[in-house]
N, C-alpha and C positions, 0 to 999 in steps of 0.2 A: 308544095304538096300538103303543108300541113293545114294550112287553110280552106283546100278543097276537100281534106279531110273531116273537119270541122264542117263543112255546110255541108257534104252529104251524109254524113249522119251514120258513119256503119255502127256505131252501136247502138241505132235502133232497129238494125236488119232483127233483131234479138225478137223482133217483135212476130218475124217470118217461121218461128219455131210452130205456131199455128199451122203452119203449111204438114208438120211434120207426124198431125195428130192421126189423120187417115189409115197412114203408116203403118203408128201403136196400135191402133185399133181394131185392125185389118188383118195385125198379127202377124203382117208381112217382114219384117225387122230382121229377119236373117234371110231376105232374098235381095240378091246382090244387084238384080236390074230395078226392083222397087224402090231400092235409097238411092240407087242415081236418078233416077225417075225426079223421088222428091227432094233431091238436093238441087236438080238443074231448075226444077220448080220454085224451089226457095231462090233460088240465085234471080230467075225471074223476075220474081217479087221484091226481091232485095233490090234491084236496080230501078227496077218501076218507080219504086218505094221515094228514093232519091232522086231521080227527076223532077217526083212533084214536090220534095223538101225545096229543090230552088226553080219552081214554079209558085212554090208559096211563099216562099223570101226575097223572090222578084218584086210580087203583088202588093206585098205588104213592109215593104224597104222603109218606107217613111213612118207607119205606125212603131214594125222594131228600134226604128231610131230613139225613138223616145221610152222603149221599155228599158226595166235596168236593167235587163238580161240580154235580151234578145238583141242592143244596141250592138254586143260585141260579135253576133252571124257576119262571117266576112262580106256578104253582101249589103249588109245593113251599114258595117262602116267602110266599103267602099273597098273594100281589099277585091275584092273580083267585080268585075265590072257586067253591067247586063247583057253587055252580047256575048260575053263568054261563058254565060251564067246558061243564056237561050242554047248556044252550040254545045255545049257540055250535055245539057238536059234532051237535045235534041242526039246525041250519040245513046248516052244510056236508053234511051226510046229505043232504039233500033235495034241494040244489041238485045234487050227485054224483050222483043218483036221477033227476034230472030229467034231464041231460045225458046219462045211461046209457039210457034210455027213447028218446031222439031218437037214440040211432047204434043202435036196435036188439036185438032180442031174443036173440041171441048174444053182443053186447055186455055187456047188462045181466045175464044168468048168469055171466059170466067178473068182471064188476067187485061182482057181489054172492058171488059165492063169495071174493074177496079180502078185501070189509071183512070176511066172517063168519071169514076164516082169521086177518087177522089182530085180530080183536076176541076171539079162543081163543086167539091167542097170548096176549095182554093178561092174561087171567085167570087160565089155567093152562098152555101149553106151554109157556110161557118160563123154566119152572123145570125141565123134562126134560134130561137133561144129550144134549147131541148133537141132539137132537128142538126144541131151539131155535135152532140156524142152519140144521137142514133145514129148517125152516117159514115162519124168513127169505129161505131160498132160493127157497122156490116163493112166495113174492108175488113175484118177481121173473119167475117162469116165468108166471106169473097177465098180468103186466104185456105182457110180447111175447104171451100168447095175446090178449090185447084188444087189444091194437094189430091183430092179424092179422082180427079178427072188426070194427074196426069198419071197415077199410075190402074186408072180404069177401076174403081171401086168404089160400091154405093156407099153414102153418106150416111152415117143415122140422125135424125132428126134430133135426137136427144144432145146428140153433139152440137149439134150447131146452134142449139136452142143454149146450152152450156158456155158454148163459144161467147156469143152474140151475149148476154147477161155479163160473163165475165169480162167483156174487150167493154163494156157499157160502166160497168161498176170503175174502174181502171179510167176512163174517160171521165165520170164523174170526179175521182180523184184530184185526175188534174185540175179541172175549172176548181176547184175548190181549196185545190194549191196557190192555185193566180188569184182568186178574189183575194186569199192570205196575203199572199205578194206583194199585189198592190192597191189595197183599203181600196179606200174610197173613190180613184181616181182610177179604178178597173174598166170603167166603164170609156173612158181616156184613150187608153193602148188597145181594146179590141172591142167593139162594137158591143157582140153578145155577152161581153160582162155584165154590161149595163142593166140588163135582165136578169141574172142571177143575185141569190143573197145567201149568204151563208147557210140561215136556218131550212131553205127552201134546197138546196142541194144538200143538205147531211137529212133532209127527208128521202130525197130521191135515192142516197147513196143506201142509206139504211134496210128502202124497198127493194133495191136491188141487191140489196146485199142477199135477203132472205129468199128472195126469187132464186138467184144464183146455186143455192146451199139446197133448196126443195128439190131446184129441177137437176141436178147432179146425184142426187139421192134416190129421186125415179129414174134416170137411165142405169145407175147399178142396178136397178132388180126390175126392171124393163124384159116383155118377153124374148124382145130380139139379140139385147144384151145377153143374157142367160145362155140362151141359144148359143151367140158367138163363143162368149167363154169358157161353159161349161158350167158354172155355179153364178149362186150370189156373191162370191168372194169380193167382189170390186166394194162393195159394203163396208171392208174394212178400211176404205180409203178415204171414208167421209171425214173423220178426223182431220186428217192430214186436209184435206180443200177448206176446211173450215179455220182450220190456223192458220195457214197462209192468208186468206181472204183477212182474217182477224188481224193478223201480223202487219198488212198492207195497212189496216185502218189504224193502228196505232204508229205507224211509222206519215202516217197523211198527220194525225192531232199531234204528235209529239217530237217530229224530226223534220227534215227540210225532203227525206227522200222521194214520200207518197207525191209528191207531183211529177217525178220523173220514174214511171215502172220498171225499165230497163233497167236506170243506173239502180235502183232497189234494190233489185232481184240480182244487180254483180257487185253490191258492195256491200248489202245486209246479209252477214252469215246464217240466220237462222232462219232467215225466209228464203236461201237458194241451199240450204239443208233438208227442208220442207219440199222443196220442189224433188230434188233428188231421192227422198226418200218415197215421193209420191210416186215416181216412174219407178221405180226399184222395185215397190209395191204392185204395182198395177203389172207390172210386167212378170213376177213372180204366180199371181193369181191367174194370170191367164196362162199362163207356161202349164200350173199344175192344173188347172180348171179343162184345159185342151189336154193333154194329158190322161186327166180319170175320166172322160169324155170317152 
């Protein structure tokens, strides 16, 4: 068990909390058919999610062999073997299929366009230089579209534009972790290292970084925003996105954590204090904003 734990990866389901934003935003948070909506949704995604971890650790067995990390995926050192790897990956399908069917026909196109994006990643976009954290960015835009479709609520474009910036800045991290990782022979263990270079990703990460921090600053005071919540109050929440975001970049230059988000965000206190104080926040504004409304 503890091996099939390790290769499917539940604590990157962390990553599925995306599904959750529609939700907050929606303001639906105390309606009891809307969090089961977006939990069976997250659950969807969560299982998808792992499929294609051992569709991509299938693919690439002999490249992890040779990483100093990745050698020790039980599939890489032979602890599960590939046809248990395919039938394993081939149930959570079904069961992700079956859970996408029950919330719905919008649903289940928004979560099968995800496995198929990222099972093209798995094969070949993930050796495009740049065309591989765009593609990780949008399953993340994939992820708040299905949250929005399964409990039947329009998207705002701000979000997703928020979304897609931050799952991209986060994806820049990593590459940026791994060139660290492994110098000069990045280009060795995964194709599209080869194409990157330090100074040319802490450009990229930098532009996104401010893209990110702009376009979070016009959805708080956005007409449709205002609208939803009653005030500009969500204003006071740009701080808070802007430490985190900062907090990420000094944990990427000065610690081992920035290339893993998840274990980040559950083992650095002060960046899942940030996070907590940011929904505490945002959830407070709209309470009183609906409210004086």
């Amino acid at each position: 068990m503890k091996k099939w734990l390790k290769e499917l990866r539940p604590e990157q389901w962390l990553k599925n909390g995306f599904v959750f934003a529609p939700l907050i935003f929606s303001q639906r948070w105390a309606d009891s058919r809307s969090i089961g909506l977006t939990v069976a949704a997250a659950v969807a995604f969560s299982l998808a999610a792992s499929m294609t971890y051992l569709i991509n650790d299938l693919v690439d067995r002999e490249e992890d062999r040779r990483h100093p990390a990745k050698c020790r995926r039980p599939i890489a050192a032979g602890l599960i073997s590939p046809l248990k790897a395919v039938v394993v990956a081939g149930g959570l399908l079904s069961v992700a299929l079956t859970i996408g069917v029950s919330l719905g026909a919008h649903f289940l196109i928004v979560l099968g366009s995800y496995i198929l994006l990222t099972l093209l990643y798995s094969l070949a976009l993930k050796r495009a230089v740049f065309v591989d954290v765009l593609v990780v960015a949008a399953g993340f835009v994939l992820r708040v579209v299905g949250g929005a479709a399964a409990i039947d609520v329009a998207v705002s474009r701000w979000i997703l534009l928020c979304a897609f910036l931050l799952a991209l800045y986060l994806a820049l991290g990593k590459r940026r972790s791994e060139l660290v990782l492994l110098g000069e022979s990045a280009g060795e263990h995964r194709v599209v290292l080869g194409h990157y270079t330090l100074p040319l990703v802490d450009q990229a990460i930098a532009v996104v970084l401010g893209a990110t921090t702009v376009s979070y600053a016009l959805y708080t005071v956005a007409a449709d925003t205002v609208a939803k919540v009653g005030s500009e109050g969500l204003m006071i929440t740009l701080p808070l996105v802007l430490y985190g975001l900062l907090r990420y970049l000094y944990l990427l230059h000065q610690h081992e954590l920035g290339g893993n988000p998840t274990r980040a965000l559950l083992v650095d206190r002060p960046l899942l204090v940030c996070v907590f104080l940011w929904l505490a926040s945002a959830a407070i504004v709209m309470v009183f904003g609906r409210g004086g409304g």
